[in-house]
LUMVO-592090 format. One line per field, with one value per residue (C-alpha): residue number from 1; x, y, z. Coordinates in nm, 4 decimals. Layout:
<sites>
guvo = NUM ...
X = X ...
Y = Y ...
Z = Z ...
</sites>
This chain:
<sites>
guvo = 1 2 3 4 5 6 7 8 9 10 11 12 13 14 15 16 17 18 19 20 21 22 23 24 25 26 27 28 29 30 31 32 33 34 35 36 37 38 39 40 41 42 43 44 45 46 47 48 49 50 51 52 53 54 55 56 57 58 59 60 61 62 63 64 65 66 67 68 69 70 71 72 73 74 75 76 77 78 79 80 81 82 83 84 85 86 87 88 89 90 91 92 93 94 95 96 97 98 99 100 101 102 103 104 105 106 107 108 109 110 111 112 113 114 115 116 117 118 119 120 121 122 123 124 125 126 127 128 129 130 131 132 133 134 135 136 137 138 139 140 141 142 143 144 145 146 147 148 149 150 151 152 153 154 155 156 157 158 159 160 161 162 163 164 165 166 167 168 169 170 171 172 173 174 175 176 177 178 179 180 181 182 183 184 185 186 187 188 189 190 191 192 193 194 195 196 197 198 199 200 201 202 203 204 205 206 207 208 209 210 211 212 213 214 215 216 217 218 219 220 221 222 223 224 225 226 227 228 229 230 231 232 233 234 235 236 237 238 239 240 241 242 243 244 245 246 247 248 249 250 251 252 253 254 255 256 257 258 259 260 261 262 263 264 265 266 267 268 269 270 271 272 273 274 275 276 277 278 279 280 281 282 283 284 285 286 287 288 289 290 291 292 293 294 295 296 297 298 299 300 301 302 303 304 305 306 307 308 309 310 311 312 313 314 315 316 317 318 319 320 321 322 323 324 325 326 327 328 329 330 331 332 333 334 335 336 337 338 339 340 341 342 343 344 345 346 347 348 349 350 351 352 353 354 355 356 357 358 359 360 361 362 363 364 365 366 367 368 369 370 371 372 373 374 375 376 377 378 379 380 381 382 383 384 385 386 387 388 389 390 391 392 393 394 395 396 397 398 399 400 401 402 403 404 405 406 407 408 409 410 411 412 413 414 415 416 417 418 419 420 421 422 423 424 425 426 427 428 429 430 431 432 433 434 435 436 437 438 439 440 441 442 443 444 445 446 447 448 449 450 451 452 453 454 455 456 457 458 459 460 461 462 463 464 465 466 467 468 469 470 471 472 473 474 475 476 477 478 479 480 481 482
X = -1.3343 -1.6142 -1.9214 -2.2323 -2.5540 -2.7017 -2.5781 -2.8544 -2.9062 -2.9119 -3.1745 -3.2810 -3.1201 -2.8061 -2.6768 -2.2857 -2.0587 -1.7699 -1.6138 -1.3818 -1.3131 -1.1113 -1.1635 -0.9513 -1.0094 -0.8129 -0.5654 -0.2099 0.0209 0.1458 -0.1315 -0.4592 -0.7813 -0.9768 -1.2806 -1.6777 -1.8026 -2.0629 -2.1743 -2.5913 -2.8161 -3.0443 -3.1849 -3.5416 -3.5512 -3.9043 -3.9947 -3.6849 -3.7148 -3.8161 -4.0245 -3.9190 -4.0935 -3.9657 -3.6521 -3.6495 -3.6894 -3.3473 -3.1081 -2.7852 -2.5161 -2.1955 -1.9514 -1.8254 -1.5622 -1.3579 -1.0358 -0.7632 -0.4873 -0.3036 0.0834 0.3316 0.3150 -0.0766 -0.0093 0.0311 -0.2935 -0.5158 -0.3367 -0.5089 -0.3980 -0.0181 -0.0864 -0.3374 -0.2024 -0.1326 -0.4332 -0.6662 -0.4474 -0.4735 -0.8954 -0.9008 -1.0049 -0.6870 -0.7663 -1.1559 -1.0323 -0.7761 -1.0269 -1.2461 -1.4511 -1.4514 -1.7859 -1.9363 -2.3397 -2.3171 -2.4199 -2.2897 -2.3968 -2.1554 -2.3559 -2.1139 -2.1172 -1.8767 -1.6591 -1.3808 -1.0763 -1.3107 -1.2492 -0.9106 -0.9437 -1.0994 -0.8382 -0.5846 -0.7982 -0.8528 -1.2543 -1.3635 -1.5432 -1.8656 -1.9166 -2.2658 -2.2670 -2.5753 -2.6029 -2.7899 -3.0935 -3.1637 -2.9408 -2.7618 -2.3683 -2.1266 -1.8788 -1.5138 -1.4130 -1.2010 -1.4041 -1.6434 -1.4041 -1.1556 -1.3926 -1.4968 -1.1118 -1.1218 -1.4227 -1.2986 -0.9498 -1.1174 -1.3668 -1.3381 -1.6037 -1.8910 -2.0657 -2.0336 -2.3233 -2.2069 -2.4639 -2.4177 -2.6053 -2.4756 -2.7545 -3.0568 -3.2680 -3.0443 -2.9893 -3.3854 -3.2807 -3.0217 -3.2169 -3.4977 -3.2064 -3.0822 -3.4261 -3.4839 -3.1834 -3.1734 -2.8566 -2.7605 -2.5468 -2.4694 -2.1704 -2.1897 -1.9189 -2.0709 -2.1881 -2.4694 -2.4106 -2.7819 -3.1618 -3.2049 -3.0930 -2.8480 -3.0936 -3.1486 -3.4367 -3.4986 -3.5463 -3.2190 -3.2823 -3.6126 -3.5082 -3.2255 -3.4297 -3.6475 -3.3547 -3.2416 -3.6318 -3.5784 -3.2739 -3.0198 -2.7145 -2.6141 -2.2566 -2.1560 -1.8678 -1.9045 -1.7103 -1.4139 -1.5534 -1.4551 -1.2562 -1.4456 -1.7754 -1.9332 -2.2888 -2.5412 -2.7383 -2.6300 -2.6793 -2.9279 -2.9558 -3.1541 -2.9458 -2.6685 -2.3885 -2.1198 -2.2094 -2.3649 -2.6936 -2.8329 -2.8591 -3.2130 -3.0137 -2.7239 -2.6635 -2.7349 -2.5102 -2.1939 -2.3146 -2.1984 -1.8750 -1.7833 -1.8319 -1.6068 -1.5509 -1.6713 -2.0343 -1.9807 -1.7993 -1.7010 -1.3637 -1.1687 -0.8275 -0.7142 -0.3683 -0.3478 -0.4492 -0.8222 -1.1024 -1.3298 -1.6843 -1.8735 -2.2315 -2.4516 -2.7534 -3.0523 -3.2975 -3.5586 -3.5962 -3.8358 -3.9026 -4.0665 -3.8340 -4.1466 -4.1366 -3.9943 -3.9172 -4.0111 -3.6636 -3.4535 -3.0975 -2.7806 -2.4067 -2.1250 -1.7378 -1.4804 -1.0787 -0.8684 -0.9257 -1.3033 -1.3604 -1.6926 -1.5415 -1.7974 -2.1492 -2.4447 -2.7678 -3.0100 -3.4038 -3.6055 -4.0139 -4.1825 -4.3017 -4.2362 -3.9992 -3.9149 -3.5115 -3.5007 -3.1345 -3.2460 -3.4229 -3.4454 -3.6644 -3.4252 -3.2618 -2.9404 -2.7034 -2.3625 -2.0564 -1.7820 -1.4641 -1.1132 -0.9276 -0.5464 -0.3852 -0.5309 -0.7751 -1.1530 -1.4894 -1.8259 -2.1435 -2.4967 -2.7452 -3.1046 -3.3373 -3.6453 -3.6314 -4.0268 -4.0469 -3.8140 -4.0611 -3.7320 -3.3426 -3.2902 -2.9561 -2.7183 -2.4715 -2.1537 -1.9143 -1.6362 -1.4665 -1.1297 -0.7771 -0.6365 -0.9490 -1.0158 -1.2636 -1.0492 -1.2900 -1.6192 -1.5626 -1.9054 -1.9283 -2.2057 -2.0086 -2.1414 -2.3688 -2.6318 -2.7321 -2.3845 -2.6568 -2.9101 -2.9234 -3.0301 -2.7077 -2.3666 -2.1294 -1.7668 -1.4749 -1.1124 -0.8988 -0.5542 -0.5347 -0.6223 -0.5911 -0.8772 -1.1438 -1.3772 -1.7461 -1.8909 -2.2370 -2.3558 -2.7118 -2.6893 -2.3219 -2.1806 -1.9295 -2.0684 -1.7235 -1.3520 -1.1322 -0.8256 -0.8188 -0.4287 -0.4747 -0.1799 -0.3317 -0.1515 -0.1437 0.1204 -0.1836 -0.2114 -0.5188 -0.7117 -0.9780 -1.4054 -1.4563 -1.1934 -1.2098 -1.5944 -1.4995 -1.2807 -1.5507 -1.7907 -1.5415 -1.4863 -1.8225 -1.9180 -1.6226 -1.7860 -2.1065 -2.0270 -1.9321 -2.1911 -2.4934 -2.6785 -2.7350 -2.9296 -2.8669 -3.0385 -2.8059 -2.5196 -2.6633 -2.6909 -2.3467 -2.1853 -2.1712 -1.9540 -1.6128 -1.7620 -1.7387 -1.5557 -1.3744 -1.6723 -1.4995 -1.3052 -1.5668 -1.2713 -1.2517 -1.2138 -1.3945 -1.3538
Y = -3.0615 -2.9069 -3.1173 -3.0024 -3.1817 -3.2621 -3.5965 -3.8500 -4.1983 -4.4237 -4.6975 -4.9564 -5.0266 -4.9652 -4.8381 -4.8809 -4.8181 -4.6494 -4.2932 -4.0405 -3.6632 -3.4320 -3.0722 -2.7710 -2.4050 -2.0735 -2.0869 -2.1458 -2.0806 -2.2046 -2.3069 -2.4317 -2.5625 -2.2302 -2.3646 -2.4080 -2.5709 -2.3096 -2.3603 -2.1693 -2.1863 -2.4473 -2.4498 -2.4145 -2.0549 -2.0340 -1.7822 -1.5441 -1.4841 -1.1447 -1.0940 -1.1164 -0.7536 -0.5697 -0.6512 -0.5459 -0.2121 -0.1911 0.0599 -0.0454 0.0284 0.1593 -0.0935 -0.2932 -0.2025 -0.5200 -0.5551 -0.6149 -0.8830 -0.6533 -0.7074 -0.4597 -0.6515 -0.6175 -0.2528 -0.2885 -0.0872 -0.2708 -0.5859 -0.8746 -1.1732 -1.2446 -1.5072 -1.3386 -1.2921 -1.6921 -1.8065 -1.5571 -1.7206 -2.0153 -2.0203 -1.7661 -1.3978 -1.2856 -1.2775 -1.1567 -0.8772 -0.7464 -0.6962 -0.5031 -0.7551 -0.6683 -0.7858 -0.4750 -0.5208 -0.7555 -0.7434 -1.0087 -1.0867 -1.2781 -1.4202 -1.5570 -1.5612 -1.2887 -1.0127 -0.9232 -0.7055 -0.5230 -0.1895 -0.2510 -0.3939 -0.1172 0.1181 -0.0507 -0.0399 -0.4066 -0.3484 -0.0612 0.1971 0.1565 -0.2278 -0.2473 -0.4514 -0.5446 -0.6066 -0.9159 -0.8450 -0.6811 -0.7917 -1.0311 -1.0431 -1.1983 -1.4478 -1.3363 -1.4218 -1.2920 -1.5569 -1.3503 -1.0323 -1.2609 -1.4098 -1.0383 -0.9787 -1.2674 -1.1711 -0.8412 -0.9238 -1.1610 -0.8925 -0.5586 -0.3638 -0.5974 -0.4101 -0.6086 -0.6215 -0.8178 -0.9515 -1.1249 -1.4865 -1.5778 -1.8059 -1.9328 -1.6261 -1.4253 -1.6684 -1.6333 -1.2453 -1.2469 -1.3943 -1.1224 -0.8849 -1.0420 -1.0603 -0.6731 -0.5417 -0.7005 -0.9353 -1.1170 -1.3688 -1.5101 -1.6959 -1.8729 -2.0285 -2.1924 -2.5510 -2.7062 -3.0070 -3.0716 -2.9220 -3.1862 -3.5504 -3.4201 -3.5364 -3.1186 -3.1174 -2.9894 -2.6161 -2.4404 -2.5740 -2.4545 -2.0813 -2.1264 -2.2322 -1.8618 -1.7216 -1.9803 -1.9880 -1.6116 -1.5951 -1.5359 -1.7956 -1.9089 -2.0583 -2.2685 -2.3959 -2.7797 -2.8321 -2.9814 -3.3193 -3.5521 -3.7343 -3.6618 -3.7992 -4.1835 -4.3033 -4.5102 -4.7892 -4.9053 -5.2536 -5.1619 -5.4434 -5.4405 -5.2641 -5.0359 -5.2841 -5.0903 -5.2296 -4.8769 -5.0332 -5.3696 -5.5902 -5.6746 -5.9356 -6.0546 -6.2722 -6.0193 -5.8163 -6.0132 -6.1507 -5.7509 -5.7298 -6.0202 -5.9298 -5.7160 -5.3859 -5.2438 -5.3668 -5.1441 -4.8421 -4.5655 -4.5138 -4.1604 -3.9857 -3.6869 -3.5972 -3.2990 -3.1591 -2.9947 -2.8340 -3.1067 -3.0656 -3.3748 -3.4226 -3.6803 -3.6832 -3.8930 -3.8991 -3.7183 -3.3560 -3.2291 -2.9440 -2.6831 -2.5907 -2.6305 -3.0335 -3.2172 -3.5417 -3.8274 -4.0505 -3.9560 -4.0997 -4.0010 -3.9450 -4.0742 -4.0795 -4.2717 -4.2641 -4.5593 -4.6847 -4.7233 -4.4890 -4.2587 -3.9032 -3.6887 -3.6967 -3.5241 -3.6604 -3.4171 -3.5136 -3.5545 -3.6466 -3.4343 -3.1510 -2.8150 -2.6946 -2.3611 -2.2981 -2.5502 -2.6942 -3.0617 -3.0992 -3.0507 -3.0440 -3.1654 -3.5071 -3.4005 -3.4349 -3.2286 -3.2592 -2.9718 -3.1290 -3.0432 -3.3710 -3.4489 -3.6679 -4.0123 -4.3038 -4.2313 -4.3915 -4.2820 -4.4953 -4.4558 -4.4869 -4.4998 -4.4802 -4.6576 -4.9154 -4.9547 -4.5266 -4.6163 -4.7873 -4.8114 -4.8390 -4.4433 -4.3581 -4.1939 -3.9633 -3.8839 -3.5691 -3.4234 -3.0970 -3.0965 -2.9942 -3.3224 -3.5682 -3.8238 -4.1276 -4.4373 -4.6816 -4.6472 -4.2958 -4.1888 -4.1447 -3.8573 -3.6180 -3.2731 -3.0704 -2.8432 -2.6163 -2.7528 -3.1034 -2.8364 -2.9142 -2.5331 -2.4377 -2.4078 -2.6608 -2.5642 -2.7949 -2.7543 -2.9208 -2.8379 -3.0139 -3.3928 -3.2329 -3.0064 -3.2851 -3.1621 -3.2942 -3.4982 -3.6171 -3.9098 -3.8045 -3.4733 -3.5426 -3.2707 -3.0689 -2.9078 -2.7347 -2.7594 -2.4715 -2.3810 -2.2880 -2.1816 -1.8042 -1.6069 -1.2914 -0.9879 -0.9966 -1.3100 -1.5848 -1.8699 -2.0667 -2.3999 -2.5672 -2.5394 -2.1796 -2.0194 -2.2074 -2.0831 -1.7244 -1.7847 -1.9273 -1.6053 -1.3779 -1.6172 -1.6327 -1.2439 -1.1800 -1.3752 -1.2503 -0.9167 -1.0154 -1.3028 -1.1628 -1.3003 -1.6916 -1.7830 -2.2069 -2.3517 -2.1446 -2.2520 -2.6425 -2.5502 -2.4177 -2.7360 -2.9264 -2.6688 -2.5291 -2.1482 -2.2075 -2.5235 -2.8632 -3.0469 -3.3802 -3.2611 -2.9802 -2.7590 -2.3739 -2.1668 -1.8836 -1.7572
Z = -4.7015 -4.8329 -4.9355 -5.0593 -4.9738 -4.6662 -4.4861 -4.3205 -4.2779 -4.6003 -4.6074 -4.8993 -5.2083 -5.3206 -5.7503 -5.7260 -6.0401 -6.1516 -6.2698 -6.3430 -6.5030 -6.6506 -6.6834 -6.6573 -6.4524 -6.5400 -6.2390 -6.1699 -6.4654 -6.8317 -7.0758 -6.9202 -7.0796 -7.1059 -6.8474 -6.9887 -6.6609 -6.5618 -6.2278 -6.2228 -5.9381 -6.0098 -5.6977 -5.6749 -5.7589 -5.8678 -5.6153 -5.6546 -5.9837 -6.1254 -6.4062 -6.7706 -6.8313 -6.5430 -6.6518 -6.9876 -6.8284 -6.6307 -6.7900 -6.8761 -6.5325 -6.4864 -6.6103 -6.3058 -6.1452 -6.0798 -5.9241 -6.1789 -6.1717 -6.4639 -6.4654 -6.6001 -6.9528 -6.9802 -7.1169 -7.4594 -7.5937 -7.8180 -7.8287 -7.7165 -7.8588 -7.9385 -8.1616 -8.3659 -8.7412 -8.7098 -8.6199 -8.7973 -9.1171 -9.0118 -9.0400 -9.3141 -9.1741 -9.2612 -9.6060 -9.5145 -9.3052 -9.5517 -9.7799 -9.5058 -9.3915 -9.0058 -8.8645 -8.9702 -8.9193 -8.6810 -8.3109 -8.0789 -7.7111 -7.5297 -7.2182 -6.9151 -6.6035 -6.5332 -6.6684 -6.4028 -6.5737 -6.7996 -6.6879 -6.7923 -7.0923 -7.1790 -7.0575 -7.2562 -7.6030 -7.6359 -7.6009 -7.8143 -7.5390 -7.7516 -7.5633 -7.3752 -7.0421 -6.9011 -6.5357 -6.3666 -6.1828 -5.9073 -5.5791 -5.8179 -5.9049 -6.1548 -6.0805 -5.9819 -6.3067 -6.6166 -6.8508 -7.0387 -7.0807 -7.2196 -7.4448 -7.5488 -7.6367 -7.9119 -8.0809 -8.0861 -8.2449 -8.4978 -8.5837 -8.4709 -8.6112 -8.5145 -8.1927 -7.8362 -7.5881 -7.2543 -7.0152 -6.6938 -6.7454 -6.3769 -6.2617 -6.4037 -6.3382 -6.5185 -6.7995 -6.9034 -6.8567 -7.1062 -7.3387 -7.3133 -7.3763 -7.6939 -7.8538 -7.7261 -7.8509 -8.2151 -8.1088 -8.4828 -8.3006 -7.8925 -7.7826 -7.4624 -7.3752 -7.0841 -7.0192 -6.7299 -6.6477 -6.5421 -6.6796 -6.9301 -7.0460 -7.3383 -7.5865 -7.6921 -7.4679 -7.0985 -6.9613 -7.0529 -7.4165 -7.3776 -7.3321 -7.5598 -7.8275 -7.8006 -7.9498 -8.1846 -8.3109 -8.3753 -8.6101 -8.3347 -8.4554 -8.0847 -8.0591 -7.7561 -7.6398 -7.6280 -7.3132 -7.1590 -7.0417 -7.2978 -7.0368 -6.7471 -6.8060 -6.7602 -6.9218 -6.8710 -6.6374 -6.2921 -6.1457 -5.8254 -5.5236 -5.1676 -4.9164 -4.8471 -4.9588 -4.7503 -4.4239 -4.2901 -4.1950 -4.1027 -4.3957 -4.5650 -4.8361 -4.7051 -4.9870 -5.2669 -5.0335 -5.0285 -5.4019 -5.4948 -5.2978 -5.3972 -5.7607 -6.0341 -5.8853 -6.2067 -6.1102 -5.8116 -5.8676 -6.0695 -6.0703 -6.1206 -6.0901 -5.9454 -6.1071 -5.8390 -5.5417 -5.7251 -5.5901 -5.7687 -5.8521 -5.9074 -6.0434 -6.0758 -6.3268 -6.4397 -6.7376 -6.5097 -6.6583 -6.8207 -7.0660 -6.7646 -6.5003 -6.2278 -6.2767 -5.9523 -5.9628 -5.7346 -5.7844 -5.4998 -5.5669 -5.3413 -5.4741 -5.2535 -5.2689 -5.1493 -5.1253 -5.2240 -4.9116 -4.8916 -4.6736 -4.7412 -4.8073 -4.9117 -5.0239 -5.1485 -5.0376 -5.1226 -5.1265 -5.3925 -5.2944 -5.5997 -5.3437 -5.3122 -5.0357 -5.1548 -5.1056 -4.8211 -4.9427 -4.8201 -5.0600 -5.4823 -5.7190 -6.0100 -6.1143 -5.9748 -5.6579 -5.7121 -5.4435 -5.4203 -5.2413 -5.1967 -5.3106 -5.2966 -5.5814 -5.5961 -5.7355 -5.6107 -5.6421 -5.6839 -5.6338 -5.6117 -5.3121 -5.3333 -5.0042 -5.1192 -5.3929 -5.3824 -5.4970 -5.8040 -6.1121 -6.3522 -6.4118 -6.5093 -6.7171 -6.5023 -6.5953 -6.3911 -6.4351 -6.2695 -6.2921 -6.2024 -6.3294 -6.5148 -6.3727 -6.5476 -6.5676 -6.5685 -6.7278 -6.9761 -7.0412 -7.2331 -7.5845 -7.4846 -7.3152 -7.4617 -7.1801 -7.2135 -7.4117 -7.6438 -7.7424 -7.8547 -8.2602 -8.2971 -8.2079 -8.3577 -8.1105 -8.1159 -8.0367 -8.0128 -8.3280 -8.1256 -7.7727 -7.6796 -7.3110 -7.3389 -7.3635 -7.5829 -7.5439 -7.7809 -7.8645 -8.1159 -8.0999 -8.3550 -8.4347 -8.2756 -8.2081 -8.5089 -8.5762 -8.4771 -8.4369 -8.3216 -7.9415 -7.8227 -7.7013 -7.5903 -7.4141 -7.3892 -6.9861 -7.0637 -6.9732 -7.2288 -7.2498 -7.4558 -7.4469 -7.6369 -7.4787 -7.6772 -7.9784 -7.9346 -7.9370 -8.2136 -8.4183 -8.3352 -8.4539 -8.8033 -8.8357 -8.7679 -9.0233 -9.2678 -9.2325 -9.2893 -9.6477 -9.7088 -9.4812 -9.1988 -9.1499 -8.8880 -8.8237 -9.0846 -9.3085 -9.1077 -9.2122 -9.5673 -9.5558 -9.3465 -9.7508 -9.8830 -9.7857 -9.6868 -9.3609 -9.2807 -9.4667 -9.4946 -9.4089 -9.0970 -8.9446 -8.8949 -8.9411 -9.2405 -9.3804 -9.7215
</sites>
């Protein structure tokens, strides 16, 4: 099993409650929810960061040259999408295409965390050779994934004319990077189909936002995916007592103690579901971030699980004391403690530890996510369930109209998603996918469509718009450009 965070002894009090989540990853076969859960080093990378100007000077590299997983039916040259004519009827660029409305004009980053298969894609016509790619920093590297090149296949199919600049945003030094690049190269439009699950307190705030919003504040129209954790997320306040109430250590209340076990479970315990051996990624939040990236908070909460049983199976019990310890991994800077685990099928529970109730001055809101094929919370699912930068209100939130089993976040604070859209994708190598990060590129390519008949909107315009039926039906948010 792996688990990520360092393991020590637990001392004081004690937050127990209950979860569960559902997300979905690009493996296996049949249709899967096409994943948003990025996964950015958040560690404290302060000191490993290059400098924004130094690298606005790197040239653009050689394409990477990733292995392919092609199969003899991912030959067909410049077909992408199988289902193409149906959907791209269904949300009106049929009608804006056949009367040459192509995306012409418009220049669209797509930032993800990797592009594997591109070479191919290429080879096979469904990327025009004129796409850019920029590389990550120095001594960085993209993800072993087929995301962002898939992504780059449904823009293109929706609107083939408009240019394509790809840029590895793997990690959160080359996230700030990307961002230089879009405002240096005159990008009109990003899609990032990509979700953090910590850097602020979904409220549109926090450092990612912050960077995010440089572009937004600019005129770039930034659409996001609003992630798959509509049924993998829990919300809110925690019920704290004196002492480890699992027995671990000697007790310091025994009645408050046995008070708890003796109580509802749901006091306790958050409860979740595995529907299949997953490799699950589970992370907890609180309402500590702040706007700068260099703030390091003083709360110092812990993240355990347990089976069915009881039994402590993993945990992440990173330290958080407000000083700087560089890339030691025992320690963070950030309101955060995430747990990677191979689980089998079953009922878990996650609660809360803290070490010191005297360091904690209030109740913080906790949030609780999972990432894992089918997981789900089993009681109190949150309301709030869209991630950064999808709670930003400067940016255009896309969620899927088609599929109850993709999840898709949601967020009372600025209403969002702030459009629906249909996300089935049948890809020419035979792989069918759902979920917010296609229905995200199928949005950019409406929208770059549209534009090229309409002009440039920026997302006030897309606001002014949201009243009328140019871009959507007003009443149900979904897709359809005229």
């Amino acid at each position: 099993m792996a688990i990520h965070g360092s393991m020590r002894p637990v001392i004081g009090m004690t937050l127990v409650l209950q979860l569960a989540a559902a997300c979905g990853q690009l493996t296996g076969t049949g249709v899967k929810p096409f994943q948003t859960g990025s996964d950015p080093d958040l560690r404290d990378e302060t000191s490993r960061q290059t400098s924004h100007e130094s690298l606005l000077r790197l040239d653009d590299r050689e394409l990477p040259q990733f292995a392919d997983a092609a199969t003899s039916s991912d030959t067909t040259a410049g077909v992408a999408i199988g289902n193409l004519e149906e959907l791209a009827t269904a949300i009106g660029v049929s009608r804006l295409r056949q009367s040459g409305y192509r995306g012409q004009g418009q220049r669209i980053a797509i930032l993800d965390n990797g592009f594997s298969g591109l070479k191919n894609s290429l080879d096979s016509g469904r990327l025009p050779p004129t796409i850019v790619y920029v590389p990550g920093r120095e001594g960085s590297a993209s993800a072993d994934t087929a995301h962002g090149t898939k992504l780059a296949e449904v823009v293109h199919a929706f609107a083939p004319e408009a240019e394509i600049v790809l840029i590895n945003s793997n990690g959160y030094s080359n996230f700030i990077r990307a961002i230089d690049q879009c405002l240096a190269r005159g990008v009109t439009m990003v899609l990032y189909a990509q979700v953090w699950e910590y850097g602020g307190n979904f409220d549109g705030a926090g450092f990612i936002n912050r960077e995010v919003n440089r572009a937004t504040s600019a005129g770039i129209l930034w659409v996001n995916a609003a992630g798959n954790y509509g049924l993998a997320t829990w919300e809110g306040q925690l019920r704290a007592i004196e002492q480890n109430a699992t027995g671990d250590n000697p007790s310091t209340n025994p009645a408050a103690d046995q008070a708890l076990m003796d109580g509802a479970w749901e006091q306790r315990y958050i409860r979740f579901h595995i529907p299949s051996p997953s490799l699950a990624k589970i992370v907890l939040t609180w309402d500590d971030f702040r706007d700068e990236k260099t703030w390091r908070t003083r709360e110092d909460f812990d993240l355990v699980i347990e089976d069915a049983s009881h039994r402590p199976i993993a945990a992440s019990r990173m330290i958080q004391d407000g000083e700087d310890h560089g890339l030691d991994e025992k320690y963070s800077a950030h309101a955060r403690e995430l747990i990677r685990a191979q689980l089998p099928q079953g009922t878990y529970y996650a609660r809360v530890e803290v070490k010191n109730s005297a360091t904690i001055a209030r109740l913080p809101k906790f949030r609780f996510s999972i990432d894992a094929f089918g997981a789900q919370v089993l009681d109190a699912r949150s309301v709030n369930s869209i991630m950064i930068p999808a709670d930003n209100p400067s940016v255009v939130t896309v969620g899927a109209w088609d599929t109850a089993m993709s999840g898709t976040g949601r967020g009372q604070l600025w209403m969002k998603p702030d459009i629906m859209a249909p996300s089935r994708l049948t890809f020419a190598d035979g792989q069918s996918v759902l979920g917010s990060s296609s229905a995200a590129a199928v949005t950019a390519g409406a929208l770059a469509a549209w534009q090229s008949r309409h002009g440039r909107i920026d997302h006030n315009g897309f606001n002014a718009l949201r009243g009328s039926d140019a871009i959507a039906n007003p009443a149900t948010r979904r897709l359809f450009v005229h």
